[in-house]
N, C-alpha and C positions, 0 to 999 in steps of 0.2 A: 642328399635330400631331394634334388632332381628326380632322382630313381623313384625314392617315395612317393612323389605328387604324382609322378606318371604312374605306378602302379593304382595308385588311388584311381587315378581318373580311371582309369581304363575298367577300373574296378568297375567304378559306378556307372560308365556307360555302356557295359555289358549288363547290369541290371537295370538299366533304364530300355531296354530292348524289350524286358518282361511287361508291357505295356496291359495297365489297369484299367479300373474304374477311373480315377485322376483324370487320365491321360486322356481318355473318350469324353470327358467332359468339359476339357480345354478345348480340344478338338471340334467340339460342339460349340461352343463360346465364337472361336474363331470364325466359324462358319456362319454363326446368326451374328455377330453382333462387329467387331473391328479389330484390328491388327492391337490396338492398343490396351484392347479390353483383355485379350489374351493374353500381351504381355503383363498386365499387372495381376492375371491368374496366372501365371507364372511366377512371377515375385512372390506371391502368397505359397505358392507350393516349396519355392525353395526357403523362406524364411519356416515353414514347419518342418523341411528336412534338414536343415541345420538345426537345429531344435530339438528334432528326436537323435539328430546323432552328436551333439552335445552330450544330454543324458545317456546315451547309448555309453561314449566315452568315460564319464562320470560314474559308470555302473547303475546306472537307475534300472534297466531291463532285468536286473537278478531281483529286483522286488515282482516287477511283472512276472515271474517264474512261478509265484504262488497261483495256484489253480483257481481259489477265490476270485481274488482281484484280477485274473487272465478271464476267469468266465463272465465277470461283470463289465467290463468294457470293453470284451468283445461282444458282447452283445447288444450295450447302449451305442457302440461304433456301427453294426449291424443295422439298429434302428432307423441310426442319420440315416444311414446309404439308403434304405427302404424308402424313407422319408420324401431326399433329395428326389428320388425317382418319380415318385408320387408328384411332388411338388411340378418337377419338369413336364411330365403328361399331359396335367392341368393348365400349366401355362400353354404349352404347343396347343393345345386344343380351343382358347381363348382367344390365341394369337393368330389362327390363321380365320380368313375366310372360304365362304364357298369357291374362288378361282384358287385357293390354296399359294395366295401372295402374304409376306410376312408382313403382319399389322405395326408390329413394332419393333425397326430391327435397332434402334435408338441406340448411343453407347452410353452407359451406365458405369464407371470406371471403380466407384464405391462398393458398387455390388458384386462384382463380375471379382472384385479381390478378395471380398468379405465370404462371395459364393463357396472359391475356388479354397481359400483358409480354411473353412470350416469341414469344406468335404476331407482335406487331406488331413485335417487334425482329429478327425473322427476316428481316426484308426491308429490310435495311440500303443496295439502292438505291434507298430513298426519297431518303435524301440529294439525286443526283441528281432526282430530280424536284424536290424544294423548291427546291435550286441552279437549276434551269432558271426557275423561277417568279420568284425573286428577282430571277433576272436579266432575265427579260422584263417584272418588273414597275419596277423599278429605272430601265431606261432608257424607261418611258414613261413614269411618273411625274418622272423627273429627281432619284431619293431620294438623299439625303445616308446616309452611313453612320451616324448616332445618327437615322435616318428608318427607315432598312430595320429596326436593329431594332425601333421599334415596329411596324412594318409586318408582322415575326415575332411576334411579341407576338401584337397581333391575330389573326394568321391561325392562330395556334396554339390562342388561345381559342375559335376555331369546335367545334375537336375535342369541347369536356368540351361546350359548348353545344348541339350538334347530336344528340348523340349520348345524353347525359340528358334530353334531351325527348324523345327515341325509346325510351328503355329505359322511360321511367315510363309511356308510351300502352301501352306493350308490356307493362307489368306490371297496366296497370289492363283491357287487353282480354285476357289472357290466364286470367280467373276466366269467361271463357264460351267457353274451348277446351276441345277435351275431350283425353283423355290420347292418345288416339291420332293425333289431328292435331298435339299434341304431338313426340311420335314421329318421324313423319314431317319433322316441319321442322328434328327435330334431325338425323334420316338425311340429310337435304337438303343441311347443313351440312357434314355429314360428304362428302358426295359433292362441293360445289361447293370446301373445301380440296382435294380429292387432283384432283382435276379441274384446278385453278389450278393447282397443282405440277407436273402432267404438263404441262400446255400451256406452264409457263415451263421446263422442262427441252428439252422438243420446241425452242420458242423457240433459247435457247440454241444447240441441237445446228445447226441451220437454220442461224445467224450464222453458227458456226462454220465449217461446210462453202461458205458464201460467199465467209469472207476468206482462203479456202487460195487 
């Protein structure tokens, strides 16, 4: 079992390297607002990645396989991320003044979880991807079904692991950035959500006119 959890992990924190939308928006969090706000955007990330890899385990991702319901919430998933973008722009732009000092870097504990929940549950074909991994990892390790879950387990502990050693480097080098690179790397965020959304709408639009 040992074996299992350690492959699990290793699993997951070789795909926690493939570093997203999520992850630049924790990373953002940490930098405008406190150590603790990112950690409970953390908590919100890992309590949705136990969640799709529950399902994942349970077979839910073989209903996502349908083309309908794969092109319908990747596209309402698509939207958030647009949304969230949008949403960030407008605040940074509210938030700063003419010296480009941050008006309000307040810690907000409710929001910063409820933020970080929503952007990762917006993209409900994760499922399929952890289904895919299970399954590829499943028949080359040989897992038994009380294997694959710890094999979930682990790989779902990479998330809080990988991602609070990132937030707390991010909180202790973030006292020699200055407000305006600040800024910037939140506009960054803001740009690379609505950037992702566009490209997985395009995406989408693309399949579609394939399988006619």
């Amino acid at each position: 079992m040992k074996k299992v959890f350690l492959r699990g992990l290793s699993t997951g924190l070789i795909l926690q390297i493939a570093i997203g939308p999520v992850f630049f928006f924790l990373a953002n969090l940490a930098l405008q607002k406190s150590l603790i706000d990112g950690l409970f955007a953390v908590a919100a990330v890992t309590i949705v990645d136990y969640l799709y890899i529950a399902l994942a385990i349970a077979g839910i991702g073989k209903l996502l396989e349908k083309k309908k319901i794969k092109k319908t919430l990747g596209t309402i998933s698509s939207i958030v991320l647009i949304a969230f973008g949008f949403y960030m722009a407008i605040s940074i732009s509210n938030s700063v003044n003419i010296s480009l000092t941050i008006n309000d870097p307040s810690s907000n504990l409710f929001k910063s979880f409820i933020s970080a929940f929503l952007l990762t549950i917006s993209s409900p074909l994760t499922i399929l991807f952890w289904t895919s991994v299970f399954a590829a990892r499943s028949v080359e390790y040989s897992l038994s079904k009380k294997e694959l879950v710890i094999f979930g387990l682990s790989a779902g502990f990479a998330t809080p692991l990988f991602l609070s050693v990132s937030i707390f480097i991010i909180t202790i080098l973030k006292t020699l950035i200055s407000p305006l690179i600040v800024q910037l790397a939140n506009m960054l965020v803001a740009f690379i959500l609505i950037g992702y959304g566009i490209l997985r709408i395009i995406e989408i639009i693309r399949n579609s006119s394939e399988s006619k």
